[in-house]
C-alpha positions, 0 to 999 in steps of 0.5 A: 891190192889191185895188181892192176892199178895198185896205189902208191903204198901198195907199189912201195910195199912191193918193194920190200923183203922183210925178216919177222919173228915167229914159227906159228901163225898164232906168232905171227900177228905182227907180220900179218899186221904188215902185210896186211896194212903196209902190203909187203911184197916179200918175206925171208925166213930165218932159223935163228934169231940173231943177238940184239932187239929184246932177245937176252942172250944166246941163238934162239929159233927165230921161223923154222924148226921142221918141214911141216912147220915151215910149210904150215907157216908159209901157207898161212903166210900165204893167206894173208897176202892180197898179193901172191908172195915172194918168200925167199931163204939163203939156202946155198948149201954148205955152211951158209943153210937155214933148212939144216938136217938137225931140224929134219931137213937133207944135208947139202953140199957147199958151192966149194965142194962142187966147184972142186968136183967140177962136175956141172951134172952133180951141180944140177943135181945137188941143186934140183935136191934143194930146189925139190924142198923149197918148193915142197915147203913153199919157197919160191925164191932162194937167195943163191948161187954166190957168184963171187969169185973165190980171190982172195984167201983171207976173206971171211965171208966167201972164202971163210964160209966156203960160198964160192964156186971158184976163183976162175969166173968161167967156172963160176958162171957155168955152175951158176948156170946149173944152179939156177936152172935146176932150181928153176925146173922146181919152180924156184927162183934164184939170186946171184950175189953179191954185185960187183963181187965181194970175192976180193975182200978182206972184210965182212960187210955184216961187220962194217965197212968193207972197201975193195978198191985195191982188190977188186978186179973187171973178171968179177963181173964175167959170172953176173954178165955170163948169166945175165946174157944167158937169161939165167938172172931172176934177181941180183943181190947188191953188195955193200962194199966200198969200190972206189973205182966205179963210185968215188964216194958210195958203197956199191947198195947206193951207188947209182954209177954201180946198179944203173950205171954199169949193172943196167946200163952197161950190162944190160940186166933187166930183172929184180935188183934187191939190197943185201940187207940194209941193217948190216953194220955196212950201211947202218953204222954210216947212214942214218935209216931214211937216208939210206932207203932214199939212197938205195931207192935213188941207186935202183934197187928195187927191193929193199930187204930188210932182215929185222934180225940183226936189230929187231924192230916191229915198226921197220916196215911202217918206217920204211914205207913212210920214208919212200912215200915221203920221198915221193911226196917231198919230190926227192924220189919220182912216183914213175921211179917206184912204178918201174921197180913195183912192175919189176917185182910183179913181172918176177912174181908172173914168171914163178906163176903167184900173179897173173 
């Protein structure tokens, strides 16, 4: 691919945050196929592979089973990419780890633990930590901090699991804020999720659909607007819950009132917006699979991740370029629309230094 006059496969592929399966190269052949063919821009690792595809029964390791491992496995990764890749991981702390200290890795601290500590220094501190192994392993891309507001105590997936800094969205924002620069400072970016905020739910968007409209309150947006005019957003992840009040009819992935809407429009951000991951019961168990990449597409996301992990399909990245090409094709999705994202995404790979 020629970052400076890409064709519009090459500039789809940039669009894409894929999950594989594999923990050494000689694994690794469908993956290398996908980049090589379909000049995927993304890669997210896993440590275990979830229930579903061919595997028969029981978590089995799916990319990461020690430090030297995964640095083997991302440097030939790395090789095999025309373009520079973003390879990201969910690596908040806490519950919510894939780099766990049983395969060697430090342990970490959850974004609840620092929140009641309240010590922005120990934020830093504790983030510089996880950033410094990224880094050293070849990560240049953490999907973290969760900004959601802890709101709602019987929430599953925020509170149950312990991702939130706190239900006050000042103290939210300024831990954040430490988390990204420290990671930053390692030459890590970051990814504030989950927008508008899943903090009020009482449901888990893995497990289908989730609908916030009486929950949801404007605060949730204080930490994604503090960091965004702070200059301290890389990426916004989307969530995928159902919030009446700004869309009537679409989950926040496919709304363009809530990604071009409010969070381009009204809040002024104008890096990488990437999807939750689309296979989550959420999404797939209401649109089909072209309507909902056309759909996320037409919102303004600009990547569409893809986790491969809780449906495993070896042929989701050829579907999904077909899909957004066809969308050009057929006049549905403008080519000027798959530029602007295309640009987004190798502006963030300029700002980690993979392209110039």
């Amino acid at each position: 691919m020629s970052v400076s006059s890409p064709t519009l496969r090459e500039k789809i592929g940039q669009m894409l945050l894929l999950g594989f399966r594999g923990t050494e190269p000689a694994e690794c052949d469908l993956i290398v196929r996908d980049l090589r063919e379909h000049h995927i821009g993304s890669l997210i690792l896993f440590d275990q592979e979830m229930a579903g595809g061919t595997i028969d029964s029981g978590p089995r390791r799916r990319n990461i089973v020690s430090p030297d491992q995964v640095r083997r496995l991302l440097a030939h990764l790395q090789a095999q990419a025309a373009v520079p890749l973003l390879v990201a991981i969910d690596q908040e702390g806490g519950r919510v780890n894939r780099l766990k200290p049983d395969y060697g890795f430090p342990a970490s601290v959850s974004h609840e633990e620092l929140g009641r500590l309240d010590q922005p220094a120990e934020t830093y501190r504790q983030a510089a930590l996880t950033a410094q192994t990224l880094a050293s392993l070849g990560f240049n891309l953490n999907l973290a901090p969760v900004v959601d507001l802890d709101a709602n105590p019987n929430n599953p997936i925020i509170k149950g699991k312990r991702r939130s800094f706190s239900s006050d969205p000042e103290a939210v924002a300024r831990h954040a804020a430490e988390f990204v620069k420290a990671h930053r400072a390692h030459g890590v970016l970051c990814c504030a999720k989950h927008f508008p905020g899943h903090g009020s739910a009482a449901g888990d968007t893995h497990l289908g659909l989730v609908d916030v409209t009486a929950t949801w309150h404007e605060r949730e947006l204080i930490p994604f607007q503090r960091l965004i005019q702070a200059d301290r957003c890389d990426v916004i992840m989307s969530a995928h819950v159902i919030n009446r009040r700004l869309d009537a009819n679409l989950p926040a992935t496919l709304s363009p009132a809530v990604q071009t809407g409010l969070l381009r429009g009204q809040l002024g951000f104008r890096g990488v917006i990437t999807s939750d991951d689309l296979e989550m019961k959420a999404i797939s168990s209401h649109y089909g699979l072209e309507e909902s990449v056309l759909l996320a597409v037409e919102a303004g996301i600009d990547v569409l991740c893809f986790g491969n992990n809780m449906n495993y399909d070896p042929a989701i990245a050829a579907k999904v370029v077909a899909i957004i090409e066809r969308g050009v094709t057929s006049g549905r999705l403008s080519e000027a629309r798959i530029n602007d994202s295309c640009e987004r995404v190798l502006a963030l790979k300029r700002r980690v230094g993979i392209v110039r």
